[in-house]
C-alpha positions as a Markdown table, in Angstrom:
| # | Residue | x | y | z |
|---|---|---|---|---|
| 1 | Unk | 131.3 | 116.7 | 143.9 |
| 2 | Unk | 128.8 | 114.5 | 146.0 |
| 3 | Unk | 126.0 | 115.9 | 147.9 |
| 4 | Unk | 127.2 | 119.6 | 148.1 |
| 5 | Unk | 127.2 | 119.4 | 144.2 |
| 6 | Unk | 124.2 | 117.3 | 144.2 |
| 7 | Unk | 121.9 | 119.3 | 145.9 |
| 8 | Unk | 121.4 | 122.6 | 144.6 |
| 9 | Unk | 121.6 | 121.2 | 140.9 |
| 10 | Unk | 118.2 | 118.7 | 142.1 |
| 11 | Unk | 116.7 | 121.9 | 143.9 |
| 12 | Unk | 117.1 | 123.5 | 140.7 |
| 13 | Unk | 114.9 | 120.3 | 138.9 |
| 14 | Unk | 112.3 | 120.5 | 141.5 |
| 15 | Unk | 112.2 | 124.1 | 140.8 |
| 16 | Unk | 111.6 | 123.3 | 137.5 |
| 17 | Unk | 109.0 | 120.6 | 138.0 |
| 18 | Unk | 107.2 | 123.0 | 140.1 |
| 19 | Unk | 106.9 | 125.6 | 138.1 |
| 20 | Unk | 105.6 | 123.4 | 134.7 |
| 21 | Unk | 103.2 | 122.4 | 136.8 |
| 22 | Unk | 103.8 | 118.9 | 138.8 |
| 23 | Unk | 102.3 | 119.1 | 141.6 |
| 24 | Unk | 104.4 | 119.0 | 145.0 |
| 25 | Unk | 103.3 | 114.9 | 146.2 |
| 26 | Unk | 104.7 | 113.7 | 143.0 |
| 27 | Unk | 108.0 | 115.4 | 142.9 |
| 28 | Unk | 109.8 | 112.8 | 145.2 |
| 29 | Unk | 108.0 | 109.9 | 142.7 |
| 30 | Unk | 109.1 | 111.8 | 139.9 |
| 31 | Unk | 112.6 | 112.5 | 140.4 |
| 32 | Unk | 113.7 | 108.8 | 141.3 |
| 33 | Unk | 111.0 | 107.3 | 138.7 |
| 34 | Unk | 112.9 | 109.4 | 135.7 |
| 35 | Unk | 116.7 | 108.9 | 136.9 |
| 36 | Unk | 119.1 | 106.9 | 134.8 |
| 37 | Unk | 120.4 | 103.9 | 136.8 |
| 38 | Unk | 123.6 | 104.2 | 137.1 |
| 39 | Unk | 125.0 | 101.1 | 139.5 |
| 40 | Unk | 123.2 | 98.0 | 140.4 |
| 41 | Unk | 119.6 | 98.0 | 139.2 |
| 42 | Unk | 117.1 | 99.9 | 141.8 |
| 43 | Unk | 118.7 | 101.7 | 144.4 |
| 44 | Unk | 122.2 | 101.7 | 145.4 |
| 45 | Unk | 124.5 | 103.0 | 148.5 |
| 46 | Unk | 126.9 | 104.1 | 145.5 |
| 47 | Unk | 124.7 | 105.7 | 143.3 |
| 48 | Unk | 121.4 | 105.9 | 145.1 |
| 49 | Unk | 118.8 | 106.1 | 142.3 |
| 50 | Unk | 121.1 | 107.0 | 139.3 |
| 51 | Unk | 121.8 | 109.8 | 137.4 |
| 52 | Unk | 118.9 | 112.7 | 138.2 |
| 53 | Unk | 117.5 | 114.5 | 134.6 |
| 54 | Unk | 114.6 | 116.6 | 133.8 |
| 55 | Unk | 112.3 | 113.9 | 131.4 |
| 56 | Unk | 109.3 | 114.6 | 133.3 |
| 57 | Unk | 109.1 | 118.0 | 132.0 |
| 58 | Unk | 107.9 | 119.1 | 128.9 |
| 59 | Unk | 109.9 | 117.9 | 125.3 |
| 60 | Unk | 110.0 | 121.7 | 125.1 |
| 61 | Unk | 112.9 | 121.7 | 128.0 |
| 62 | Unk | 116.4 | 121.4 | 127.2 |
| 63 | Unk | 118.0 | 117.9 | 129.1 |
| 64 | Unk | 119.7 | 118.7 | 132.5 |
| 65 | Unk | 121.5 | 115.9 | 134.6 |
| 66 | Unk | 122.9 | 115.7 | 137.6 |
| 67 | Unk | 125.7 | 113.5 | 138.9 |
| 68 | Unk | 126.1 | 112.8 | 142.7 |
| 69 | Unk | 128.5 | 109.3 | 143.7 |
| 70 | Unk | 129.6 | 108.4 | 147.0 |
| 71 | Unk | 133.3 | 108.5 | 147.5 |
| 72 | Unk | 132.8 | 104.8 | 149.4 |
């Protein structure tokens, strides 16, 4: 739950993004450009930029998501 959950499952993404390609400078952009919003729109202290996922990979890759809420 939170950021111990949170942040191996988004190292796993930018593992992912790295290795299809996308280069490093882009990863930060890429991550908060392609998460769901999940609170108030833009960034939030409750959700921060929403709900994580893999759509800047390929179509070929199966969906991931992660979750990560403060407990606030």
């Amino acid at each position: 739950m939170g950021t111990s959950m949170a942040a191996p499952l988004v190292s796993g993404l930018i593992a992912l993004e790295l290795s299809a390609g996308i280069a490093p400078r882009l990863i930060q952009d890429t991550l908060t450009h392609t998460a769901t919003d999940l609170g108030p729109l833009g960034y939030d202290s409750r959700f921060g930029y929403g709900l994580a996922s893999g759509r800047s990979l390929t179509t070929q890759t199966p969906r991931t998501y992660v979750v990560a809420l403060n407990q606030e």
